[in-house]
Structures are given as C-alpha cells and as structure tokens.
ROMARMI-713410 format. One record per residue (C-alpha): residue number from 1; x, y, z. Coordinates in steps of 0.25 Angstrom, whole numbers, plus 2048, in hexadecimal, padded with zeros to 3 digits. Each point is the difference from the previous one (the first is absolute). Example, Ala and Ser with C-alpha at 12.3 -4.5 7.8 and 13.67 -1.06 7.14 Angstrom:
REM residues 2
1;831;7EE;81F
2;806;80E;7FE
END
This chain:
REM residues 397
1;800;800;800
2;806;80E;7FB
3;7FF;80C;80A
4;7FC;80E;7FE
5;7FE;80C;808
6;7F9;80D;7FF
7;7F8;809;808
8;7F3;800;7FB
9;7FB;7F6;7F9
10;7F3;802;7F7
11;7F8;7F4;7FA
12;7F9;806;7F5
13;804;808;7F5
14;7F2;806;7FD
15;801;80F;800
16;7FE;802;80F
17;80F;7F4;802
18;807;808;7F6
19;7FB;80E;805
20;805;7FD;80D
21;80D;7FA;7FB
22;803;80C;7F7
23;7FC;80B;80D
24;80A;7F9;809
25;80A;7FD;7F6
26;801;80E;7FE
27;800;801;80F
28;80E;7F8;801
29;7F8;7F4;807
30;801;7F2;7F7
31;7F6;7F9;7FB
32;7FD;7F3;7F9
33;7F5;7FB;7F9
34;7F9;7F3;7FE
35;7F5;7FF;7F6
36;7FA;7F3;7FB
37;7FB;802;7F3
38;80A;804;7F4
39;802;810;7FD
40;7F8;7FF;7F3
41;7F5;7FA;807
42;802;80B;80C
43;7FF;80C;7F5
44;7F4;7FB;7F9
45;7F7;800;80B
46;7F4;809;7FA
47;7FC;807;80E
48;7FD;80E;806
49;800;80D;7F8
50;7FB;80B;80B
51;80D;804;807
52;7FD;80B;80C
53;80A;80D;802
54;807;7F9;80C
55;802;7F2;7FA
56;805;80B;7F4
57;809;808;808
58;807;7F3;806
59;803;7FD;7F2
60;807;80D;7FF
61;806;7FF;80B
62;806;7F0;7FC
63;806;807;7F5
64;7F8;7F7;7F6
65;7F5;80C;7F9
66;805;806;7F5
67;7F7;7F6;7F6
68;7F5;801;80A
69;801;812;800
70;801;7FF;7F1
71;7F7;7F5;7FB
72;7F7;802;80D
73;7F2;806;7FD
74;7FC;807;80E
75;7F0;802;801
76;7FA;80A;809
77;7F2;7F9;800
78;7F8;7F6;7FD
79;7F3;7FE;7FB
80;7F4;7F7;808
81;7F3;7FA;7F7
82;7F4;801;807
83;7F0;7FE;7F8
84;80A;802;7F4
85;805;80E;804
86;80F;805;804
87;804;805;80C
88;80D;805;7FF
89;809;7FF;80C
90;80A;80B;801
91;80A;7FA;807
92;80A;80D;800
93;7F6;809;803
94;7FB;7F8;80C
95;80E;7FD;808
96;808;80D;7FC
97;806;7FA;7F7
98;803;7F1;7FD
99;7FE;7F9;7F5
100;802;7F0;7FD
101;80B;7FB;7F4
102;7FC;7F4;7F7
103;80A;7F8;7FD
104;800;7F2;7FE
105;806;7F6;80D
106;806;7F9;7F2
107;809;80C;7FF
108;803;802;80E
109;805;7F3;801
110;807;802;7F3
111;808;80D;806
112;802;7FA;80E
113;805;7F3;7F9
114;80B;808;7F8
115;803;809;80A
116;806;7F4;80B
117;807;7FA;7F3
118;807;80D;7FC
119;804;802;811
120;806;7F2;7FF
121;7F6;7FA;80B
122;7FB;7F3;800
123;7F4;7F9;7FC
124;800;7F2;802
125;7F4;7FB;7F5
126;7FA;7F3;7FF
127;806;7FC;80E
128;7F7;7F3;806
129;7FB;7FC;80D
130;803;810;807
131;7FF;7FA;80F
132;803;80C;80B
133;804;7FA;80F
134;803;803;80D
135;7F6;80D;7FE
136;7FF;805;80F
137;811;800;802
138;80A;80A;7FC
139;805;7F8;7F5
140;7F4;7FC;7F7
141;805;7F8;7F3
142;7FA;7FB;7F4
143;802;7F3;7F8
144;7FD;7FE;7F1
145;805;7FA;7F4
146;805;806;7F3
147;806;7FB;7F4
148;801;7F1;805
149;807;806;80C
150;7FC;800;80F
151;802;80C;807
152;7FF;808;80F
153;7FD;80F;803
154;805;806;80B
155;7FA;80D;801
156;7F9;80C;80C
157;7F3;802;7FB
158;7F8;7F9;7F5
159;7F7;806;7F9
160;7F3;7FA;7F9
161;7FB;805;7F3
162;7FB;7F3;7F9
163;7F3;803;800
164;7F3;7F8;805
165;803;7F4;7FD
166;80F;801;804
167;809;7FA;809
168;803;80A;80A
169;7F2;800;809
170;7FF;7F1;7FF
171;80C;801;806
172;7FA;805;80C
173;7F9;7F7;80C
174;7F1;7FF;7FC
175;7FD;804;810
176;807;80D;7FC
177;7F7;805;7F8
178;7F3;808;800
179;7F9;7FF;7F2
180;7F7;80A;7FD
181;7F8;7FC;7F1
182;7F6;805;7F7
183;7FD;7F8;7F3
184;7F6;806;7F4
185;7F6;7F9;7F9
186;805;805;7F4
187;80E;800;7F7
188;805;80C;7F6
189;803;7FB;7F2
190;80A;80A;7F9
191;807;802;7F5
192;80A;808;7FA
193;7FE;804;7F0
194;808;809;7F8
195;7F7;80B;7FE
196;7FE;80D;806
197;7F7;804;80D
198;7F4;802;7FF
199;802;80B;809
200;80C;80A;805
201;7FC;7FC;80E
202;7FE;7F2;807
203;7F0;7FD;7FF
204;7F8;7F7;80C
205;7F2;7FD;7FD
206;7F6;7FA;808
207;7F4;7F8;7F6
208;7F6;7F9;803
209;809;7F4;7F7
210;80A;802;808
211;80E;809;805
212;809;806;7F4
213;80C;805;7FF
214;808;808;7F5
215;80E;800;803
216;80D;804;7F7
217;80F;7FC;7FF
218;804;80B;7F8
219;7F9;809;7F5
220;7FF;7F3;7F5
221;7FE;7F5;80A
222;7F3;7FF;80A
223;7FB;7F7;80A
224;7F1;7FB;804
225;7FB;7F9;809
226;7F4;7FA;801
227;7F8;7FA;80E
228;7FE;7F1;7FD
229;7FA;7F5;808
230;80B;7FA;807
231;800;7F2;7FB
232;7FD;807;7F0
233;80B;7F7;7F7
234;80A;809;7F8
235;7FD;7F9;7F4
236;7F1;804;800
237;806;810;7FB
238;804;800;7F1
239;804;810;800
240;7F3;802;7F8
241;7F8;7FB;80C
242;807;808;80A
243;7FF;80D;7F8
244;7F1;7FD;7FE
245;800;800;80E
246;809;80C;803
247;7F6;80A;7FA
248;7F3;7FE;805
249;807;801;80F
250;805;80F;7FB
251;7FA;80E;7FE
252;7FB;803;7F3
253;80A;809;7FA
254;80C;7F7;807
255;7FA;7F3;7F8
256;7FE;807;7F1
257;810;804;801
258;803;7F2;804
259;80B;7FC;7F9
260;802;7F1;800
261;80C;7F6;7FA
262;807;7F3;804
263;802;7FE;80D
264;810;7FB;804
265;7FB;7FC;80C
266;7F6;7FC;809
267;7FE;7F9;80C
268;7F5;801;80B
269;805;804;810
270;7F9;7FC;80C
271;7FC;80A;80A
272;804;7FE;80E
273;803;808;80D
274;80B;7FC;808
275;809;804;80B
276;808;7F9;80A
277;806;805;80E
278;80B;7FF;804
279;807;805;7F4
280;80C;7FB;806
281;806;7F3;808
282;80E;803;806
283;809;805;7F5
284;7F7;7FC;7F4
285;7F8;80B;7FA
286;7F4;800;7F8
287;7FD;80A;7F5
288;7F5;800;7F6
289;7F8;7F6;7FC
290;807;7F6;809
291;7F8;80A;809
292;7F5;804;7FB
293;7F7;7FE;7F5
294;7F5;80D;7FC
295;7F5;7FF;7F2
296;807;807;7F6
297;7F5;80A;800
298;807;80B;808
299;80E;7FF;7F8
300;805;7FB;80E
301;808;7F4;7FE
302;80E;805;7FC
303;7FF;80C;805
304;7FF;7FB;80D
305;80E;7F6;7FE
306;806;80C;7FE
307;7FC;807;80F
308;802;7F3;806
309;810;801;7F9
310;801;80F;802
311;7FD;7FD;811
312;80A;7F4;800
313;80A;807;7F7
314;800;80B;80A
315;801;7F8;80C
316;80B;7F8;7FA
317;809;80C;7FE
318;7FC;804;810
319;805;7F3;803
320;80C;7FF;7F9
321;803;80F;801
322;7FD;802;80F
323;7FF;7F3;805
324;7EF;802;802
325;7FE;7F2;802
326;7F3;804;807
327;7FA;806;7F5
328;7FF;7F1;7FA
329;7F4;7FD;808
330;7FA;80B;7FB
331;7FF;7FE;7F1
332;7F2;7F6;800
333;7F8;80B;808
334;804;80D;7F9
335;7FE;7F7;7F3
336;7F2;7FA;803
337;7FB;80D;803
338;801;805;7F3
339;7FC;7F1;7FB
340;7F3;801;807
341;7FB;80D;7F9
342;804;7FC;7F4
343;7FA;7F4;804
344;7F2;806;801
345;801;809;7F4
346;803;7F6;7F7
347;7F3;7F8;806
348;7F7;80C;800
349;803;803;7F2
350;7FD;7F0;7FD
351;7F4;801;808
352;7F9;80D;7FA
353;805;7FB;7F1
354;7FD;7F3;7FD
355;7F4;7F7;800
356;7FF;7F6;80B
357;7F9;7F4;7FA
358;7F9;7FE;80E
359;7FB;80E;805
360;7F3;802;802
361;7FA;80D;7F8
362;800;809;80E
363;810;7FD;801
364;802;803;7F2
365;7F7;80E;801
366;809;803;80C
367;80C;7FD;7F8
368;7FC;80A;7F4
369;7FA;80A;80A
370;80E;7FF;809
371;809;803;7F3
372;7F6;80A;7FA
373;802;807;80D
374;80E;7FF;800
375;802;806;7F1
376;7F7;80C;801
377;805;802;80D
378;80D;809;802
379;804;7FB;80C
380;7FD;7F2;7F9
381;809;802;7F5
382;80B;806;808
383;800;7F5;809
384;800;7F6;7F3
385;80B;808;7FA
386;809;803;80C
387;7FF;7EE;803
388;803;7FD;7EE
389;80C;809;802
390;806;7F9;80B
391;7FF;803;810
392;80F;806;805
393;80B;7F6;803
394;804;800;80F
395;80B;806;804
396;80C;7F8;807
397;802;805;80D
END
C-alpha cells in the first residue's frame, strides 16, 4: 500500500470539491482530491444555471472568473406566469442592487477544472473504494485505489463533496445523524436545445397542467422544464411531444414566439427535500449535496455548495492561520442556518408553483390566493426577491 499525505483531503470533484481546493490552494493549504467518475464524465454533467452574486464573488475571489465575467449573462429580474399574465420581479430594484449570473455548472466545472490543472494541484480521477477512517481522532485518513494500485491518505481534515449518494455521509454512524426529508409527488423533465430563449429573463409558470420553467444557457442555447409525474418514463417525450406540451402551460405572447428544435438532451429530475444535522462527525465535513438536498425551484442547489465552501474555507485559514481549532465546531451550525431558509424558500416556491396530484381544491385555491398575494404585493415581491438572490454569507468570527 502507497502513502500519501495532505492537509485537506476532498472527495468529490464537482464544482463545490474543486471550488474548495482552488480557494485553499491559493491560500498556501494543500489539498487533494479524490473523484470517482472520470473528468470527462465530471465535465459533462448538464446541471444548475442560476448562480447568486455570493457564489459569483467567491469565484472571483478563487481567481477562476474571467470566462464567467465575459460569457456570464447577469439578470436583474425575472418573470413569474400566473392565469397567463407576467409578473415581473425586479430583483435589483428590490434588494439595492443584486442581481443573479446565468452560467451554466458545466462551465463552472470546466473553469475550476483548468484552474487546479494549471496550479499543478492534484486531482485524483476514477479512484475506487474512497473509505475515510478514524474520523473522531486527529489523524483522520482515507483508503482508495487508483490505477490497479492501493493507497493510504493521511490528512487533517476531510472534506465531503461527493454529493447524495456519496461516500463521505455513509461514512458516518447512522445514530449520528438526524435526517430531516421531504420527497414531491412530481419530477421536472428538461432539456436543453440549441435555440434561443423564449424570453430575456427566466419564466416560472404556474397551469392548471402543471409547473414550467423557461430557463437559458447562453443567448443561443435555452433550457425547459416541465413538471411530470414522478414515475413519467423518459422515452414517453419525443421533442415534439414536450413542445406541444410546453406552450399550453405558458402565457399567450410567451408560447407564439416559441422557438422549438432538437433537443441535445434530456433527462427527468426528481424533486426532493433533504437535510442532514450534524454536517460534521469529528474532522470529516460535509458540504453540499452530501448535505443537503432542495427542489430545483429556487435556484438553490449550488448555490448553497458554495456557502457551505465559503464557511469551511474561511474556518480552515483561521485554523491553520491562527491555530482557531475551536472554530471547527462551528461550521455545521453557522451552515445550516443559511440551509434551512433556503430550505423553506425553495419548498415555498414548490408548493405555491406546481400541481399537487393530491390536493384538494381548498389547498390548491390557498396556494393561488398565497402566491397572487405575494406577486401584487410589494413587500411579497421584495421578500421573494431578497430569498432568489441569495441571504448573506455569515461571517467567521
């Protein structure tokens, strides 16, 4: 068995593993990161668009956003479909001045991935049976293989961004945990076409059909979503079908500018809620979907990756800088409380949205009558805008 040795290790090389690694490889603390599936697999994970200004400025401040400031289309509102009229929510207006980026988590992976390979840092890909030990000691370590080869991590802290499914919570005692879940009747099916938005903005709309989304990639490639049942088989949607079910769910003047196409890709999600406390067993640290799960409704998902990596970044440097060990304790509480709001908008924006196959008509009248309030409302929209752009990171005290 070969050694190595490290001071952070990260399993996972999504975009919240490698945004970790670039921020505290810039910081002079070395990392090392394991990922399971191949880079090319990594980088053509089709995923989140909707990036909010403090995921933006960590970015920046990784050094890793010049594509991002130059292909980057920042929106200052978005649009919300209700009995086929647009509300328009005016995001700057209503938080003095924030605004959202879309950029795709394809490309943010793609400029996190060349930024680690141009500092020299390492990126283990493809590495098999990640196992992390002796978690609630000061030497935590790690076994996996790699290449035909067996090998041991010794390391300080370990770091786990392999997502839901990953390795890094099963790692922890079952008894540890407190699981908190919320799973919808109902899937999104998406996909991505090479044509342009149907709109300059991103569209919600709430139909009697069901939930739609209009989202975007860049001017020339958009993204739709539409709510499905949640057993609905994939092959069931030629294009034409989900077209032909796209413009009935949209306003009028939204669905005769429509432009359609081939789709080069599609795929239906399930929609869950999902959080799990602690976020943290002795020195291993859970971040993201490891963590926490929202519906995509709220642009959530990455965005809160990236404050759960902005929190543990900045309580590393303490630590290493100033020998803060007690501020380790700290990182699942300051995290979760910016996990449960998010938490509650994202589920709030599912529940008001979307057709629940088993609500009753006074449930749904209370959902429509809620989000009508909420739109016509200022004090509605402000509080809808001031949650979509993104609640402020802590600070590290």
């Amino acid at each position: 068995m070969k050694t190595l040795k490290t001071q952070v290790a990260i399993i996972g090389a999504g975009p919240s593993g490698l945004l970790l690694g670039q921020l505290l490889h810039n910081a002079g603390i070395q990392t090392l990161i394991l990922e399971r599936q191949s880079a090319d697999y990594v980088q053509g994970r089709i995923r989140a668009g909707v990036l909010e200004q403090g995921m933006v400025d960590l970015l920046r401040e990784a050094g890793v956003s010049r594509r991002m400031d130059a292909e980057g289309l920042v929106h200052d509102g978005f649009e919300l479909a209700l009995n086929g009229q647009l509300t328009h929510i005016d995001l700057k207006g209503l938080t003095g001045g924030q605004s959202v980026m879309i950029y795709g988590q394809t490309e943010v992976t793609r400029d996190l991935m060349a930024a680690r390979e141009a500092a020299g840092a390492v990126t283990l890909y493809e590495a098999r049976d990640v196992q992390p030990h002796d978690l609630k000691t000061d030497r935590p370590w790690l076994t996996f293989e790699h290449a035909g080869e067996t090998y041991r991590l010794d390391c300080d802290y370990i770091a786990g961004c392999d997502g839901f499914h990953g390795v890094a919570r099963q790692a922890i005692p079952p008894e540890a945990l407190q699981v908190f879940e919320r799973v919808y009747p109902f899937g999104w099916l998406g996909i991505l076409a090479d044509t342009p938005p149907v709109h300059d903005e991103l569209v919600y709309a709430k139909h009697s059909r069901g939930f739609a989304l209009c989202s975007m990639r860049s001017p020339t490639r958009s993204r739709y979503y539409l709510q499905v049942p949640v057993d609905e088989p994939l092959d069931d949607w030629s294009d034409e079908r989900f077209w032909a079910e796209l413009k009935p769910r949209l306003p009028s003047q939204l669905a005769e500018q429509l432009v359609t196409g081939p789709s080069i890709e599609k795929s239906i999600a399930p929609l869950r809620s999902f959080v799990v406390e602690p976020m943290q067993y002795g020195r291993l640290f859970l971040l993201g979907d490891a963590a926490h799960i929202v519906p995509p409704t709220g642009a959530k998902g990455l965005n809160l990756a990236a404050s759960d990596v902005s929190t543990l970044f900045r309580i590393m440097l303490k630590v290493y800088r100033e020998g803060r060990v007690d501020l380790l304790e700290k990182y699942s509480a300051i995290c979760l409380r910016r996990v449960w709001k998010a938490e509650r908008f994202s589920w709030w924006m599912t529940s008001m949205l979307h057709q629940f196959p088993d609500a009753d008509g006074f449930s749904q009248r209370i959902a429509e009558s809620e989000l009508e309030y909420f739109i016509h409302s200022q004090a509605g929209r402000k509080t809808i805008a001031e949650n979509y752009v993104g609640l402020p990171y802590e600070a590290i005290e």
